[in-house]
N, C-alpha and C positions, 0 to 999 in steps of 0.2 A: 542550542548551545547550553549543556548541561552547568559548567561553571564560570559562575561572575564572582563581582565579588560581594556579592549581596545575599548568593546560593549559600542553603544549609542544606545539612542530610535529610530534613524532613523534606524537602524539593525535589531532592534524587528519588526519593522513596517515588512522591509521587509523580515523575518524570519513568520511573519503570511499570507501575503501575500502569498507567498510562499507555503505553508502548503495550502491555500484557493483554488489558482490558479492551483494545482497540485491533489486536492480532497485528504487530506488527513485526514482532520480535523477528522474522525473515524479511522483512524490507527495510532494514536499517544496518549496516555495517556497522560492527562494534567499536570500529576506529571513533564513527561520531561522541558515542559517549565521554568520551575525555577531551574534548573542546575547552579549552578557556579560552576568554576573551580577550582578544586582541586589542588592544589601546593602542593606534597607531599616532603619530605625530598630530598633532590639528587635529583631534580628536575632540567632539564637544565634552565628551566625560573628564577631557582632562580640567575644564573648568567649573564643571557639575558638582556643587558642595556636597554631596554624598557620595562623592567618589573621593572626595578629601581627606579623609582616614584613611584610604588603601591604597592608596595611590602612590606609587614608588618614583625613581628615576628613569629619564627615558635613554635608553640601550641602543643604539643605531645600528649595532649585528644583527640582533632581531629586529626592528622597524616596529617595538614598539616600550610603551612604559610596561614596568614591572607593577604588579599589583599583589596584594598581599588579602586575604578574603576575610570577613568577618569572625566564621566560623572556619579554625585552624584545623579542624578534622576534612574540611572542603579538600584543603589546600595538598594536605597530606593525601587521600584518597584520589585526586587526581595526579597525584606526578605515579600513583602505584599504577593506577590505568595508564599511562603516558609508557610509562616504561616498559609494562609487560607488549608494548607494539613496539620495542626496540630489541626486543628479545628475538632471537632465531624459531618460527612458530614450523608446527610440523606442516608438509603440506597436507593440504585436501583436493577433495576430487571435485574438480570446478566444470565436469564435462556435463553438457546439458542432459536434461533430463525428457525423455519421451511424453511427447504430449497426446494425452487418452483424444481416443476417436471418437 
């Protein structure tokens, strides 16, 4: 889960790294990159004193607290990735692929 609210862009950096350096970039749907983290009710973060700075009010439509992240470029960067999966995407060609004999 790329954003908490503890993630800065030096995390993301090495969070693709990672993914690049380990060849994974085909076994990961892009969707996962833009995860934030859910605070659900009963939550032990909600009483986690370093969660006490970003810690919002809890929202019962979503079934969870709002959180607000250290670093506000986090925050921003993830609703840009969030959004661009609400956008109409072109298709692609998802037919499988021949396996060599």
């Amino acid at each position: 889960m790329p954003f908490t609210p503890w993630t800065n862009i030096g995390d993301l950096v090495e969070l693709m790294d990672f993914v690049e350096r380990h060849d994974l970039i085909g076994n990961i749907d892009p969707v996962h990159y833009c995860i934030r983290l859910l605070v659900p009710e009963g939550s032990l973060l909600v009483d986690e004193p370093a969660m006490s700075p970003h810690l919002g009010r809890y929202v019962p439509e979503q079934l969870s607290y709002e959180w607000i992240a250290a670093d506000p470029l986090t925050d921003l960067l993830q609703r840009e990735l969030a959004g661009s999966w609400k956008r109409p995407q072109r298709p692609t060609d998802r037919s499988p692929r021949p396996t060599p004999r």
